[in-house]
ROMI-612051 format. One record per residue (C-alpha): x, y, z negated; residue in one letter; chain. Coordinates in pm, 1 decimal, m for minus. Layout:
N
         X         Y         Z  aa  ch
         X         Y         Z   A   A
...
//
This chain:
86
         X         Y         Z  aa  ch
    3340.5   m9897.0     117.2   X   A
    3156.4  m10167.5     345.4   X   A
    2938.8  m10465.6     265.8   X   A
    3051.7  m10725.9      m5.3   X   A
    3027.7  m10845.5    m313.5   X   A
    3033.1  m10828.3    m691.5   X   A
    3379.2  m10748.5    m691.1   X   A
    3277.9  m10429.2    m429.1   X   A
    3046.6  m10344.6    m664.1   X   A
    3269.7  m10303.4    m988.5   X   A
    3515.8  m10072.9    m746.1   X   A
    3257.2   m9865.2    m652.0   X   A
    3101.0   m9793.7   m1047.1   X   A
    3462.4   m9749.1   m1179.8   X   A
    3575.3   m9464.2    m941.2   X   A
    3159.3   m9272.1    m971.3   X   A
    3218.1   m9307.6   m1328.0   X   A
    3571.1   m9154.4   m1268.1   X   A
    3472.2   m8891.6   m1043.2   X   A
    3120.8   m8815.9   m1288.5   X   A
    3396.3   m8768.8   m1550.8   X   A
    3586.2   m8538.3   m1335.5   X   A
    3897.7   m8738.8   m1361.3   X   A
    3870.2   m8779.4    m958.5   X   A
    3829.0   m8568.8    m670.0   X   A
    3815.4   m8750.4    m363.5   X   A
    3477.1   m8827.3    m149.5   X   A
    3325.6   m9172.8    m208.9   X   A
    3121.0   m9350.4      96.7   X   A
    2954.7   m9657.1      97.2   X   A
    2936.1   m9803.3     490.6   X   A
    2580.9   m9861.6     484.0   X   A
    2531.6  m10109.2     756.6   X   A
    2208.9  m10240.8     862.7   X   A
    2070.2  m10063.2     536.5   X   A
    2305.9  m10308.9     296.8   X   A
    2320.6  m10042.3      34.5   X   A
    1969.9   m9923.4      40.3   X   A
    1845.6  m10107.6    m281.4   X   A
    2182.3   m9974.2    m456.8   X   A
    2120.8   m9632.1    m375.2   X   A
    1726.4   m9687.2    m451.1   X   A
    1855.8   m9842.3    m803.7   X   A
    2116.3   m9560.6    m841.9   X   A
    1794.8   m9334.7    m788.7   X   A
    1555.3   m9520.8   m1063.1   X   A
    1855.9   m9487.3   m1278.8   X   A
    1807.1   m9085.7   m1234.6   X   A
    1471.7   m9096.6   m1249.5   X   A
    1397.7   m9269.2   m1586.1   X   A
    1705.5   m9010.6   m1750.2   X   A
    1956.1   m9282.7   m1773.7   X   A
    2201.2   m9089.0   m1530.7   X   A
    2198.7   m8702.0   m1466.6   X   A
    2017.4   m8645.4   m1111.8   X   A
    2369.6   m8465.7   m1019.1   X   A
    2555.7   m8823.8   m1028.3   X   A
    2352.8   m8890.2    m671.3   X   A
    2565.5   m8595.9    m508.6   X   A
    2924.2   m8758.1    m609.6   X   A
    2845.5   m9025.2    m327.0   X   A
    2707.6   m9072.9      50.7   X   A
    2567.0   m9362.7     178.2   X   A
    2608.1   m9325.5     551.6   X   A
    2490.3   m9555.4     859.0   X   A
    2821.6   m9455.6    1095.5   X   A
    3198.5   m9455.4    1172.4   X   A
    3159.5   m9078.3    1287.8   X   A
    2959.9   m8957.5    1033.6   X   A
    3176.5   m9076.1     780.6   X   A
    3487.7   m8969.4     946.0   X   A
    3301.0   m8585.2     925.8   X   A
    3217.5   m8603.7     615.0   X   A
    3577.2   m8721.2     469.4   X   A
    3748.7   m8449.4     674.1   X   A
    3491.8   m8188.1     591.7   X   A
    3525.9   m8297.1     207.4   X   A
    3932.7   m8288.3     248.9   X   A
    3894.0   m7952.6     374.4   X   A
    3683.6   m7849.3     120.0   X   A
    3917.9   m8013.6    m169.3   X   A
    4267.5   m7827.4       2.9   X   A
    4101.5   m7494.2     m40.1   X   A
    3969.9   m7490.4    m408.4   X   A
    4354.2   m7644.2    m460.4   X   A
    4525.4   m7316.9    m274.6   X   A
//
């Protein structure tokens, strides 16, 4: 997901807390441009930290800086997904 607002955010907590209640299986990235997301993933992180969410709900997201890298990382997790399916 890129940049934007309060709406963004409520899309982006519904589908973690879908995919932390393994009702999803798809990969979630945030578009982290210019370091936008930073103090989200540095709250999501506190949130671990002080035992309000298990340390494993950091894995069931990236937060990455670029097109490419996020293109890898959706067809590497696609890949992944089609072969625990078969």
């Amino acid at each position: 997901m890129t940049p934007g607002g309060i709406g963004t955010y409520e899309e982006f907590f519904e589908i973690l807390t879908l995919k932390s209640l393994h009702r999803l299986d798809r990969p979630i990235v945030l578009y982290n441009i210019n370091g936008y997301y930073d103090r989200m993933k540095a709250l999501l992180q506190h949130t671990a930290d002080e035992k309000f969410m298990d340390v494993a709900n950091m894995e069931l997201c990236a937060f990455m800086d670029g097109p490419e890298q996020i293109l890898t990382y959706i067809e590497n997790y696609r890949r992944q997904w089609t072969q625990t399916k078969e």
